[in-house]
C-alpha positions as CSV (number, residue, x, y, z in Angstrom):
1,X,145.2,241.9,-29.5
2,X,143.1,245.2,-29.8
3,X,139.5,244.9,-28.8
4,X,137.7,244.4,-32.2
5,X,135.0,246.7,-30.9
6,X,137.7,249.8,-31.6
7,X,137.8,249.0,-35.1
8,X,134.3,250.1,-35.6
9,X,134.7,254.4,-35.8
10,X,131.4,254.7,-34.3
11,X,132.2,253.2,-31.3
12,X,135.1,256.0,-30.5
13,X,135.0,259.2,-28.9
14,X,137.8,260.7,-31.3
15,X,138.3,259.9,-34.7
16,X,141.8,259.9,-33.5
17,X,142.8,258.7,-29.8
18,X,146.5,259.0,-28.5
19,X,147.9,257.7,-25.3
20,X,150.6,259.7,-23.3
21,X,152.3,258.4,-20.2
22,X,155.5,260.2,-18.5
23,X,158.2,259.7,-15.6
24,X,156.8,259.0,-12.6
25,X,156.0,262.0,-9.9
26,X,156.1,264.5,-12.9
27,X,152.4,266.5,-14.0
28,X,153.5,266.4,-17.6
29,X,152.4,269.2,-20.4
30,X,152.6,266.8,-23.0
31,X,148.6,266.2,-23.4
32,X,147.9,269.5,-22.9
33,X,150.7,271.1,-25.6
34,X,149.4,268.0,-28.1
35,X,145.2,268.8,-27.9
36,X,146.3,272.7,-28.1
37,X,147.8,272.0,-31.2
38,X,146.0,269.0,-32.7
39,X,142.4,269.3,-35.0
40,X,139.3,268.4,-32.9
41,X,139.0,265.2,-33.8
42,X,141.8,264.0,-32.0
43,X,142.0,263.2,-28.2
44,X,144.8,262.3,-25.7
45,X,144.6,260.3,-22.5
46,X,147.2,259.9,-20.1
47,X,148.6,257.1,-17.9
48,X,150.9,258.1,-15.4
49,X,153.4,254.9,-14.1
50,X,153.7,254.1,-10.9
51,X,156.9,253.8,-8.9
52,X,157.1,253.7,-5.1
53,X,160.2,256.2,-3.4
54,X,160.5,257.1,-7.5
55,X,163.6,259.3,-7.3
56,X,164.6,259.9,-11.1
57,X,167.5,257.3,-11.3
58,X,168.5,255.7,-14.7
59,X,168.4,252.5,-12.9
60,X,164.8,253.0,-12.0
61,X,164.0,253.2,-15.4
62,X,165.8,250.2,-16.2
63,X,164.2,248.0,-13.3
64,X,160.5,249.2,-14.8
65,X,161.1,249.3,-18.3
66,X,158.7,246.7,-18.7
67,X,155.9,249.2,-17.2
68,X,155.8,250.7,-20.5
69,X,154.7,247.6,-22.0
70,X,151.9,247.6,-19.6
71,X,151.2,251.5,-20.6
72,X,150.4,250.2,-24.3
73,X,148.5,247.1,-23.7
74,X,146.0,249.4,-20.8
75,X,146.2,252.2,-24.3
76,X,145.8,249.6,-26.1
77,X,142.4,248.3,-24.5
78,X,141.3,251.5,-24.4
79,X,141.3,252.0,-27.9
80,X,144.3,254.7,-28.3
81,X,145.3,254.6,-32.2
82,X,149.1,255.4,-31.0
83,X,151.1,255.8,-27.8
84,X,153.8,258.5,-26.8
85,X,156.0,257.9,-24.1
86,X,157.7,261.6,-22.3
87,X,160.5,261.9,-21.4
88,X,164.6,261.4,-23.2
89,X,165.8,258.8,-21.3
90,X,163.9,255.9,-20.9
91,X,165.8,254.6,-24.2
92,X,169.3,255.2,-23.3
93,X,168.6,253.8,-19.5
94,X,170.3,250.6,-18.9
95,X,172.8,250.7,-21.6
96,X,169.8,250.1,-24.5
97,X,170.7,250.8,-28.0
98,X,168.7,252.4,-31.2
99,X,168.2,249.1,-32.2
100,X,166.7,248.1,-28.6
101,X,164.6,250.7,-28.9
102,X,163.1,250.1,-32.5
103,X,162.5,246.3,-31.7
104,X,160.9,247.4,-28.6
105,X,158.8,249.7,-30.2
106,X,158.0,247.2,-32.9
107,X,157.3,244.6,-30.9
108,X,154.7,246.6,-29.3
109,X,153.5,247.8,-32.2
110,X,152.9,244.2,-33.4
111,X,151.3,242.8,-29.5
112,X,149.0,245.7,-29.5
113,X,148.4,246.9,-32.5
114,X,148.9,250.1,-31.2
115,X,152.0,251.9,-32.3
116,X,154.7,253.2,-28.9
117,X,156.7,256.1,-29.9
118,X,159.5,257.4,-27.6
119,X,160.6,260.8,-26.9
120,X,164.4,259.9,-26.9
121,X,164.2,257.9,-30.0
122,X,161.9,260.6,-31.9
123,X,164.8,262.9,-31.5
124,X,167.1,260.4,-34.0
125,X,163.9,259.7,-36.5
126,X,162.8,263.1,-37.0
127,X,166.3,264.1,-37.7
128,X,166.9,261.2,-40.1
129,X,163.5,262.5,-41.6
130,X,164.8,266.1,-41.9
131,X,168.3,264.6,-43.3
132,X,170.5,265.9,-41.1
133,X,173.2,265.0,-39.1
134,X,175.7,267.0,-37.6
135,X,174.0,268.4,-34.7
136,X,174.5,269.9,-31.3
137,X,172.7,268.8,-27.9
138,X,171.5,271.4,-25.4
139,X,171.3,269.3,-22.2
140,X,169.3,271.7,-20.7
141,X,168.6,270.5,-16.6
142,X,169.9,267.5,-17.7
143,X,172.1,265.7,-14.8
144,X,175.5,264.1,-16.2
145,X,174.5,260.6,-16.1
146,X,171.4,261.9,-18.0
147,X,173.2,263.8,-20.1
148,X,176.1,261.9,-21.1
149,X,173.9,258.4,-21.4
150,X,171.4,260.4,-24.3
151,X,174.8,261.5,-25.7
152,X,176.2,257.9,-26.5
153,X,172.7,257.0,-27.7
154,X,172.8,259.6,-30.4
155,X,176.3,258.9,-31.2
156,X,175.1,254.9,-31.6
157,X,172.2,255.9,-33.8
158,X,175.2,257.5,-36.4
159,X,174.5,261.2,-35.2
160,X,177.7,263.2,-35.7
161,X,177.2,265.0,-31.8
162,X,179.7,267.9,-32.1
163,X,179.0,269.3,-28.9
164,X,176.3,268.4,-25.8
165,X,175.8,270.7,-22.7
166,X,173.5,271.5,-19.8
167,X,172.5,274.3,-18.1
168,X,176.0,274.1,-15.8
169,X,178.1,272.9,-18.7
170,X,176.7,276.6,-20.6
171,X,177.5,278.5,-17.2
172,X,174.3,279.9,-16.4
173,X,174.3,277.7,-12.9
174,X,177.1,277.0,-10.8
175,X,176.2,273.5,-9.8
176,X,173.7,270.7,-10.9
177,X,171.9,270.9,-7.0
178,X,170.8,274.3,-8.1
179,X,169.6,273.9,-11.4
180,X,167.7,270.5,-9.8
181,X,166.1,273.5,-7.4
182,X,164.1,274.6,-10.5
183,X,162.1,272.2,-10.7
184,X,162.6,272.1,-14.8
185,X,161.1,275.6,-14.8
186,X,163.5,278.8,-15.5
187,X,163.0,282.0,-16.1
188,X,162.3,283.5,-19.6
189,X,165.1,284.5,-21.0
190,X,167.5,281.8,-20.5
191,X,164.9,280.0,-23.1
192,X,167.1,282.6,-25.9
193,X,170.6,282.9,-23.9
194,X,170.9,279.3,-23.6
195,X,170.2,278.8,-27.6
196,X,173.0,281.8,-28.3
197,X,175.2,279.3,-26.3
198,X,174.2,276.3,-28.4
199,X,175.4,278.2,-31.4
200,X,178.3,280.2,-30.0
201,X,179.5,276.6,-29.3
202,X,178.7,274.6,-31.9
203,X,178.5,277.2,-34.8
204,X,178.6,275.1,-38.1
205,X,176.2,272.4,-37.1
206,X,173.0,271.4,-39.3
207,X,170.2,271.8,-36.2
208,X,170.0,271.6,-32.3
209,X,168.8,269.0,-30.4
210,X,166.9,269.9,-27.1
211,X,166.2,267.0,-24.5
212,X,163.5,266.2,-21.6
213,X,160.7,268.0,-20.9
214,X,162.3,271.6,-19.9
215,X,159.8,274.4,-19.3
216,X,160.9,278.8,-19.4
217,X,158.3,281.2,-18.1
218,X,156.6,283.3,-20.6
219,X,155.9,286.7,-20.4
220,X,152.9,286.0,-18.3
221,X,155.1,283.7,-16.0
222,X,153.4,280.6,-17.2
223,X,155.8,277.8,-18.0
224,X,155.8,276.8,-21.3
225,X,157.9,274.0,-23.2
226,X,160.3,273.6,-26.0
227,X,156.7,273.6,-28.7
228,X,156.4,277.1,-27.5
229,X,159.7,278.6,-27.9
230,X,160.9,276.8,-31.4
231,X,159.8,279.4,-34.2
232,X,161.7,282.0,-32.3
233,X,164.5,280.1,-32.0
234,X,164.8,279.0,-35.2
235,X,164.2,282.7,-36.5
236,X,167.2,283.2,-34.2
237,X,169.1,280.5,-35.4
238,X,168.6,280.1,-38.7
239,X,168.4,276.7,-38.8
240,X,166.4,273.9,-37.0
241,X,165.4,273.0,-33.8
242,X,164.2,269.5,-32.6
243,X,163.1,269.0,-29.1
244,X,162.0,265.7,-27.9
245,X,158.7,267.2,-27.4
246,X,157.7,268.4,-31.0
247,X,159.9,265.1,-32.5
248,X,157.1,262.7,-30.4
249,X,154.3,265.0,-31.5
250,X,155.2,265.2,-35.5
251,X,155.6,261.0,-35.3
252,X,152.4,260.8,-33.6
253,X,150.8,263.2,-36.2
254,X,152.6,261.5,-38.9
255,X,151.2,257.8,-37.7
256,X,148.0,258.7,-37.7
257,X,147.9,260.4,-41.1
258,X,147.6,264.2,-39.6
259,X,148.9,267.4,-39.1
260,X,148.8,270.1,-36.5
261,X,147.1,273.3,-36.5
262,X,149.1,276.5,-36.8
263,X,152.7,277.0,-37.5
264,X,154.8,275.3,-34.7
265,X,158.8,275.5,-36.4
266,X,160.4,273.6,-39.4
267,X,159.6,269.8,-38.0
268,X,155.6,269.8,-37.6
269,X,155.1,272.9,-40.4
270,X,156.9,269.4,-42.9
271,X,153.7,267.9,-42.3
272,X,151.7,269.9,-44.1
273,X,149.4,271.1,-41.2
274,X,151.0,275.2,-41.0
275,X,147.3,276.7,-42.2
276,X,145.1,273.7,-41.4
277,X,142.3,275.5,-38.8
278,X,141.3,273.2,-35.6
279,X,137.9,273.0,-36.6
């Protein structure tokens, strides 16, 4: 169980304390995008896993799947209020279900009392939150087995998936080795060209999905994730947008009882938080 000595405010540093842990071998944005956005009474940590000759395979998530126990329990002891886990496909690795996930995540929350919320499954709550359910998936670097297995797992959590492409299945690389060669940063303005795809190919659907932790140079050339890029998209659109990023930041805010600062697209601005000032 939770330390009691975390159920006393005055023995925290924030008034509210998030835990963030991502793939393995991967500096992750996620802290850094969720304090730029959150009120300053909120903090994040992170706890990067561990994996020896870590190489990005499905069936490495599957073999350490129980490392994200072990992520909660250290957040946990820590006094985090709630955990994030980065990252699509840990819940589709292996095969696992919606219904894995939530008893995973539930089970958690129960050992711990400490809340685990996962990128992949954040996707299928926040759209069940925003009632829709005809969507489209842009895949974005996403390899096949990555793509296809976060596919079925949309499909299993009653998701009516129209469409689902990456980067190669759009056209804008000729192979996966060379959009692997990015690193999971491109330039600018595929950020737009690949969205204009999205709808040329999946017209009539209710709002667009956008996997993993994908990053598009700004003007300045400093990468910058989906959190960035979604009001303009959504102008462009006219309808919305729900990355795994902003879907595991709205269902942290909305566990603990917050909201973002600023305007940040349709999902967070439902939280009330669109002209709350980080003060």
């Amino acid at each position: 169980m939770k330390p009691e000595r975390w159920k006393q405010a005055e023995n925290k540093l924030f008034t509210h304390q998030v835990g963030f842990t991502a793939p393995p071998h991967d500096f992750d944005a996620a802290c850094t995008d969720f304090i730029r956005i959150a009120p300053q009474d909120h903090g994040a940590h992170g706890r990067m896993l561990h994996l020896d000759g870590y190489q990005h395979q499905l069936k490495q998530r599957t073999d350490n799947f129980h490392l994200l126990e072990e992520f909660v329990e250290c957040m946990s002891n820590n006094g985090a209020d709630v955990c994030g886990q980065v990252g699509s496909n840990w819940v589709h690795a292996g095969g696992k279900t919606p219904q894995d996930i939530r008893a995973f995540c539930d089970r958690m929350a129960d050992t711990y009392e400490t809340p685990l919320h996962m990128a992949g499954m954040c996707l299928v709550e926040a759209c069940r939150a925003m009632d829709v359910e005809k969507v489209a998936l842009n895949a974005v670097y996403y390899w096949p087995d990555w793509r296809d297995g976060l596919a079925r797992f949309l499909r299993d959590a009653g998701l009516d998936l129209v469409w689902v492409g990456n980067f190669v299945d759009q056209g804008f690389y000729t192979t996966q080795d060379a959009v692997n060669d990015c690193v999971w940063i491109f330039p600018n303005d595929l950020a737009m060209r690949s969205m204009e795809k999205m709808a040329a190919m999946a017209p009539d659907v209710e709002a667009i999905l956008v996997n993993g932790m994908p990053n598009w140079r700004d003007a300045n050339g400093l990468p910058k994730r989906a959190l960035y890029y979604t009001p303009a998209w959504e102008a462009m659109l006219g309808k919305p947008v729900i990355s795994s990023d902003t879907a595991l930041y709205w269902n942290i805010f909305r566990t603990l009882g917050t909201a973002p600062s600023g305007s940040h697209g349709r999902l967070l601005d439902s939280l009330g938080g669109a002209t709350h000032e980080n003060a």
